[in-house]
VEXBASE-686667 format. One record per residue (C-alpha): residue in three letters; chain; x, y, z. Coordinates in steps of 0.001 Angstrom, whole numbers, always signed. Example, Ala and Ser with C-alpha at 12.3 -4.5 7.8 and 13.67 -1.06 7.14 Angstrom:
# residues 2
<r rest="Ala" kette="A" east="+12300" north="-4500" up="+7800"/>
<r rest="Ser" kette="A" east="+13670" north="-1060" up="+7140"/>
***
This chain:
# residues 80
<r rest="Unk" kette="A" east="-5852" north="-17919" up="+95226"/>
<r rest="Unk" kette="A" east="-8410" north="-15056" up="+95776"/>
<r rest="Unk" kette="A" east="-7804" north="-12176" up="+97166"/>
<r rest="Unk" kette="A" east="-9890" north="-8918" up="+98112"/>
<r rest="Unk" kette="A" east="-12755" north="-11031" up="+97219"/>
<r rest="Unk" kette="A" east="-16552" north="-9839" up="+99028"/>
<r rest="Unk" kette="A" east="-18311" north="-12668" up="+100720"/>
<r rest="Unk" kette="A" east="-21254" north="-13326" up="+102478"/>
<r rest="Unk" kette="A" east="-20740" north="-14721" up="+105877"/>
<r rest="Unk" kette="A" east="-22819" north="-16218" up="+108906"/>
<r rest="Unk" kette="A" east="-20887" north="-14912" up="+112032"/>
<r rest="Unk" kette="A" east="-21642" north="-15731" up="+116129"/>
<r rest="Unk" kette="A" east="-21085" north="-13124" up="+118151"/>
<r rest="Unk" kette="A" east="-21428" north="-14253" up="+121760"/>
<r rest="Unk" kette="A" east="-21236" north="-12420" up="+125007"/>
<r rest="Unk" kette="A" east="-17028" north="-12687" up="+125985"/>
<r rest="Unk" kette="A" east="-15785" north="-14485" up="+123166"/>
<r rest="Unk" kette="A" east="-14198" north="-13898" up="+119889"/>
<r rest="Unk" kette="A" east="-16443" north="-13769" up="+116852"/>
<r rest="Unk" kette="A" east="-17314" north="-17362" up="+115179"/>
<r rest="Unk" kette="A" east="-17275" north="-17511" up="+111356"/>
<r rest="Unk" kette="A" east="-19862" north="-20413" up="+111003"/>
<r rest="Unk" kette="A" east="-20595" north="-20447" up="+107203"/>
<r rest="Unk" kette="A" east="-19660" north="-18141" up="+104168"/>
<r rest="Unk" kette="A" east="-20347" north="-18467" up="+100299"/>
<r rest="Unk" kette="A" east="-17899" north="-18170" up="+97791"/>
<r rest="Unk" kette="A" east="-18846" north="-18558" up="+93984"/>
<r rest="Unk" kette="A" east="-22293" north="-19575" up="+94735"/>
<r rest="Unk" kette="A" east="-21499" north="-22329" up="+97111"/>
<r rest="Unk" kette="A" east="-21786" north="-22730" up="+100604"/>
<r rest="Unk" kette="A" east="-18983" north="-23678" up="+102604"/>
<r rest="Unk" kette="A" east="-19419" north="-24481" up="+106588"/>
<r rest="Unk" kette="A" east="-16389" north="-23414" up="+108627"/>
<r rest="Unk" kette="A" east="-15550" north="-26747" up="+110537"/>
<r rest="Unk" kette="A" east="-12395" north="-25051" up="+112539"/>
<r rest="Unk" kette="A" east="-11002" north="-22002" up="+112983"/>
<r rest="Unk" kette="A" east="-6974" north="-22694" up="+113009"/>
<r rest="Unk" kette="A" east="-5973" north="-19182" up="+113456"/>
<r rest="Unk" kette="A" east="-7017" north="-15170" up="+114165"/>
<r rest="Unk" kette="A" east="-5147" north="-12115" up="+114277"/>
<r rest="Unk" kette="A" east="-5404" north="-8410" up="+113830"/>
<r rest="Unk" kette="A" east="-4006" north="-6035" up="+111748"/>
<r rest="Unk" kette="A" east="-3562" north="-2076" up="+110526"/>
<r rest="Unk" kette="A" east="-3508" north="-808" up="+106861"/>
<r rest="Unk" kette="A" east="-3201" north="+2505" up="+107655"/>
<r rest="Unk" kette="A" east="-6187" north="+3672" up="+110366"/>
<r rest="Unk" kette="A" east="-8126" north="+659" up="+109640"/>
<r rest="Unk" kette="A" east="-7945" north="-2370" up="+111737"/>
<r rest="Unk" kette="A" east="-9009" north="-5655" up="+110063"/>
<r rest="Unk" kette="A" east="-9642" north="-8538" up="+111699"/>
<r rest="Unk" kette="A" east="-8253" north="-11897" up="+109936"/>
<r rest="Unk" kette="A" east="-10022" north="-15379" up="+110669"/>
<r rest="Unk" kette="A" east="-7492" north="-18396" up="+109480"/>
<r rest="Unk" kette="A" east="-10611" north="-21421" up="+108844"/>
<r rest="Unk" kette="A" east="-11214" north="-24761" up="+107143"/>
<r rest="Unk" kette="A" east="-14227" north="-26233" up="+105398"/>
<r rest="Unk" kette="A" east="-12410" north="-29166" up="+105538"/>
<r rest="Unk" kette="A" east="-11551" north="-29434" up="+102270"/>
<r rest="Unk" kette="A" east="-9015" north="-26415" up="+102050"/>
<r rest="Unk" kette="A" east="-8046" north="-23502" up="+104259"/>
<r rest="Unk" kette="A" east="-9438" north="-19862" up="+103950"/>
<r rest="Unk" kette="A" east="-8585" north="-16792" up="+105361"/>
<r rest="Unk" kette="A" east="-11606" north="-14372" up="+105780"/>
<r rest="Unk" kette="A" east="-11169" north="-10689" up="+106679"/>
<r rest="Unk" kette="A" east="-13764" north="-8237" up="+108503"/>
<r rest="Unk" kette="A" east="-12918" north="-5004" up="+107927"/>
<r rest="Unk" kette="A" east="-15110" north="-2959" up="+111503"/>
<r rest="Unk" kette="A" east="-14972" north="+208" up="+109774"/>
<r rest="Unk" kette="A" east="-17698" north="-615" up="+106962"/>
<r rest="Unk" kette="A" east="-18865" north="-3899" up="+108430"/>
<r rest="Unk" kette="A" east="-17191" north="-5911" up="+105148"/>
<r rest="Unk" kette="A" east="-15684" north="-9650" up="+104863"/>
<r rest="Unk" kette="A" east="-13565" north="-10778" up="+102294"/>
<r rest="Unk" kette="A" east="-11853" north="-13571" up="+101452"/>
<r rest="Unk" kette="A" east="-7684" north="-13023" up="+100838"/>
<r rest="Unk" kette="A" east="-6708" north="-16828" up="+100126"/>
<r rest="Unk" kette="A" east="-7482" north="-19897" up="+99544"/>
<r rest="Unk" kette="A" east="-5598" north="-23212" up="+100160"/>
<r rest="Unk" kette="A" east="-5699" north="-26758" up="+99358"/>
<r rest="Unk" kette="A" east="-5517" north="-29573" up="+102045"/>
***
């Protein structure tokens, strides 16, 4: 499990629709969001954060964007 942890993500962002996570890396590796399963929003405080529920395919991730400084990170990791 990981949590707190910065990534780098690809993200579509297309005219009425939800942001797309389409590909982040996480130690070194590339790992190609084949579904997202789940999104919701949150508060901690003032901040909203934005939480993205995907799959590689091979386990289950949940990546955060945080609008206020333009940040992802990854909060968990699962197994399939």
């Amino acid at each position: 499990m990981t949590s707190g942890k910065s990534v780098r993500i690809a993200v579509l962002f297309e005219p009425g629709k939800k942001a797309r996570p389409v590909w982040f890396e996480l130690n070194r590796r590339q790992h190609r969001v084949q579904e997202t399963t789940y999104h919701w929003q949150d508060c901690v405080g003032e901040r909203q954060l934005l939480h993205y529920a995907v799959s590689d395919g091979d386990a289950l991730y949940e990546l955060v964007f945080d609008p206020a400084d333009q940040s992802w990170t990854i909060h968990s990791q699962r197994t399939e």
